[in-house]
Backbone bond lengths (Angstrom), bond angles and torsions (degrees), N, CA, C in turn:
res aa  C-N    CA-C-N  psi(-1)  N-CA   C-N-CA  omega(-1)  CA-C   N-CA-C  phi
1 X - - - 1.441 - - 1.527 107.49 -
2 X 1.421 115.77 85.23 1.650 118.35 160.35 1.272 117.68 8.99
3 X 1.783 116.95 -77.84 1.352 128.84 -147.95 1.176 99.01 -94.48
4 X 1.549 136.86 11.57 1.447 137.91 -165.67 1.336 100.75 -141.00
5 X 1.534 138.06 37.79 1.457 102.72 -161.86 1.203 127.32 -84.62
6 X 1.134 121.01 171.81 1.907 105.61 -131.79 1.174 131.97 88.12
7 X 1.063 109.82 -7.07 1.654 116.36 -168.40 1.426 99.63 -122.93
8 X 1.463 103.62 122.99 1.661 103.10 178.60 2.105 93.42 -141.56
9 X 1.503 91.58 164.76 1.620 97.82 171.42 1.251 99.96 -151.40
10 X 1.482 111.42 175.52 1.963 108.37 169.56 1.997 85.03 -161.24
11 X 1.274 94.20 171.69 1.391 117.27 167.22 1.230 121.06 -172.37
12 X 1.730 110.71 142.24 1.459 122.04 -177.49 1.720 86.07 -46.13
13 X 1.442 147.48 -55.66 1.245 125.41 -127.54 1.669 84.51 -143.41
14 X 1.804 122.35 172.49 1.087 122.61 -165.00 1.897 98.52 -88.74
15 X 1.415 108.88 -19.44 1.709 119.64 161.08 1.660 99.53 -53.29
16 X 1.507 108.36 -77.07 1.495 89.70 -151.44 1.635 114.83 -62.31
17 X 1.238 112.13 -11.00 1.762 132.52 -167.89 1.435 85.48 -58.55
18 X 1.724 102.38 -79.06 1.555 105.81 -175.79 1.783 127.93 -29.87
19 X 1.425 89.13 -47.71 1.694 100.91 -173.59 1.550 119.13 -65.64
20 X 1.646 101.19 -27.49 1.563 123.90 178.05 1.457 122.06 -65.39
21 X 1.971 101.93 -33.12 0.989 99.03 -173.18 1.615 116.55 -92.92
22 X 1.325 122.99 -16.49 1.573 130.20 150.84 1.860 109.06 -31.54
23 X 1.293 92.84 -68.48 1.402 119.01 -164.32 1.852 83.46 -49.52
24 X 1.244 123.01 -102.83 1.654 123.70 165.71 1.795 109.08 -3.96
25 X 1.066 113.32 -78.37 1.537 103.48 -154.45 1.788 104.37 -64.25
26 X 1.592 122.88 -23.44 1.142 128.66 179.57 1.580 109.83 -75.54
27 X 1.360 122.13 -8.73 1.399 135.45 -166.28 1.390 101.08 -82.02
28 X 1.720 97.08 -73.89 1.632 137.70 174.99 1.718 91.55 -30.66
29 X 1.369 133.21 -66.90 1.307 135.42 -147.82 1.576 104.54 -70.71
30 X 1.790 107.55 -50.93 0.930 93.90 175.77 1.718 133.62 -76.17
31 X 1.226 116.93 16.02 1.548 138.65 -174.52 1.533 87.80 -84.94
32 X 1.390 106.32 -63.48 1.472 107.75 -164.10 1.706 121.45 -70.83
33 X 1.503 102.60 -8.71 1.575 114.53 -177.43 1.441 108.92 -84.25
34 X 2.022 109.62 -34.69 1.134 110.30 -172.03 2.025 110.38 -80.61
35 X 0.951 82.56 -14.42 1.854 92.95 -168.08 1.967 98.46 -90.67
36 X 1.310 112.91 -16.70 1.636 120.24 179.43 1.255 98.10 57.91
37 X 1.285 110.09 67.54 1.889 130.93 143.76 1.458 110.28 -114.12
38 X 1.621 88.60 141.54 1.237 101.58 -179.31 1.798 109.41 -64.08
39 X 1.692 104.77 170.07 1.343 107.49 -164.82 1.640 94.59 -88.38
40 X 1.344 120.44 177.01 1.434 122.59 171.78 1.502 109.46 -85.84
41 X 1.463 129.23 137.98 1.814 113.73 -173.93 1.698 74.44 -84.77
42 X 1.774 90.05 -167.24 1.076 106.28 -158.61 1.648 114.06 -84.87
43 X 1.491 132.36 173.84 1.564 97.90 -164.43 1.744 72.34 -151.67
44 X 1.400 103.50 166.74 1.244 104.88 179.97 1.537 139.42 -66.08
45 X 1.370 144.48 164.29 1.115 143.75 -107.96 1.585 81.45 -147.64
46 X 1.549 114.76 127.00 1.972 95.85 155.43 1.957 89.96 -148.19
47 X 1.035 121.13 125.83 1.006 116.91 167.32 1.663 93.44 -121.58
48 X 1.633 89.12 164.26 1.902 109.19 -178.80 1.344 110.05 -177.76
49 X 0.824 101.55 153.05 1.536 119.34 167.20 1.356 123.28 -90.89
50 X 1.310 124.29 132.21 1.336 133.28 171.80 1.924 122.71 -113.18
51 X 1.269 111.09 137.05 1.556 91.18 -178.62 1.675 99.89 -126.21
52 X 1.564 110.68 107.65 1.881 107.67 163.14 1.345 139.13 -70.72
C-alpha cells in the first residue's frame, strides 16, 4: 500500500482481502498516532483491471 508503507494485507478471497485491509490500515494508523507521526496526506489513486 503506497500511502501506508508498512502496511500490507492478503486474503484467501477478495472478501476477506477487503476486510483485512480495514483491519491493517486501522492498525497502521493507530501505530503511527501512538508513536506521534504525522499521518500520510493523500497520494494518488490508480485502479485497473488486469486479465491472465
Amino acid at each position: 500500500m503506497p500511502a501506508l508503507p508498512g502496511c500490507f494485507f492478503q486474503g484467501e478471497t477478495v472478501e476477506e482481502a477487503l476486510k483485512n485491509v480495514i483491519e491493517a490500515i486501522e492498525a497502521h494508523l493507530q501505530v503511527l498516532r501512538e508513536e506521534g507521526q504525522e499521518f500520510p496526506g493523500e497520494g494518488e489513486v490508480l485502479l485497473a483491471k488486469v486479465e491472465v
